[in-house]
N, C-alpha and C positions, 0 to 999 in steps of 0.2 A: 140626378140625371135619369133622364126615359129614354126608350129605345125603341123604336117601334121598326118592324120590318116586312117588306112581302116577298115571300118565298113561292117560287114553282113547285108543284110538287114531285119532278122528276130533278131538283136542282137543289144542292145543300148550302151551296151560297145563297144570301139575298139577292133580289132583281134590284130593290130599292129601299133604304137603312134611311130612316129620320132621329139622331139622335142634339135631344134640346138639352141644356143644362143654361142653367144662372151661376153667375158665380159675380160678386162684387157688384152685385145691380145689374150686370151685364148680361143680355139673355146671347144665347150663340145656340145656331141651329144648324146640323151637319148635314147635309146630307152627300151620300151615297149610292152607285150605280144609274139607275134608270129614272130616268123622270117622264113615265107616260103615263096615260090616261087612265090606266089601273094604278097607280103607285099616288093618284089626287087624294083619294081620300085620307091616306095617310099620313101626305103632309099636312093637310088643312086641318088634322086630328092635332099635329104634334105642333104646330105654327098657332092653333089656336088657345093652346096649353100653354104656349111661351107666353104669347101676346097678353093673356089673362094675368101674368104675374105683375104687369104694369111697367116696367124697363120702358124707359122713355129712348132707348136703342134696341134694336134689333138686327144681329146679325146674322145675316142665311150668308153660310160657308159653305159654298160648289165646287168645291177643291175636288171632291169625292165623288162630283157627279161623273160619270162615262157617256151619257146620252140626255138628251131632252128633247121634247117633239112639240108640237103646238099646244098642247091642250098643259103640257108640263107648264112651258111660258105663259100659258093664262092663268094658271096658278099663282106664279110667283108677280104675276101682274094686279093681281087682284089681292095677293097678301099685301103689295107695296101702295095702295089705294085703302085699304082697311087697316096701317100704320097710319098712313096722312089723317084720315079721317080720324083714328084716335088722338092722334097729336104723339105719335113715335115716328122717329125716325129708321126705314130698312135700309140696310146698309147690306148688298151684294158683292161679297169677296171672293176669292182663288175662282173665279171660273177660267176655265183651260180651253186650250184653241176649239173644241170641238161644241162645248155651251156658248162660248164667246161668239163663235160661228152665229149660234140661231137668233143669238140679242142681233149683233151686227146685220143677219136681212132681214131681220122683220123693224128697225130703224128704234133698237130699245139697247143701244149700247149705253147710253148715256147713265141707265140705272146700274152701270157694272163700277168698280171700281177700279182703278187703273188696273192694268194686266198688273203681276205679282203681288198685290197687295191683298195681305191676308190677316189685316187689322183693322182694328178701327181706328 
């Protein structure tokens, strides 16, 4: 398992935790706090370390998320566009009413998986 994090540096918590780990062929990606436009490079760091292992699934787990903003959801839009074109499937689990929120207006709930569902 990797861990990748960004931290403020007036703040000893993370803003935003990507941690990937495989386990049984099954890639699973966590993440954690904030998902904005500083916190991209981080996932596309750790998403594209999953993606590399070849798991013909992929799961981004947003259990952990607290926030996301436009540029966070072009991320995971364009991770779920470079799964199809490999031939994996993403699979978006535990997002919480406040991430579900920005699938639901920008018209991309369809990539969530049912509310509570935090498996594959």
């Amino acid at each position: 398992m990797t861990i990748g994090d960004l931290r403020r540096p007036d703040v000893c918590e993370p803003v935003f935790e990507a941690r990937g780990e495989i386990t049984d062929g099954l890639a699973r990606l966590q993440l954690f706090g904030e998902l904005d436009i500083a916190a991209i490079p981080l996932l596309e760091q750790e998403y594209d370390r999953i993606e590399e292992q070849g798991s013909t699934v992929i799961v981004l787990d947003l259990e952990g998320l607290e926030f996301i903003d436009a540029a966070g959801l072009g991320a995971i839009l364009r991770a779920a566009q470079s799964a199809r074109t490999n031939g994996q499937a993403l699979r978006l689990v535990g997002a919480g009413p406040p991430v579900r929120k920005v699938f639901d207006l920008t018209g991309n709930t369809g990539l969530l998986a049912p509310s509570g569902e935090n498996h594959v």
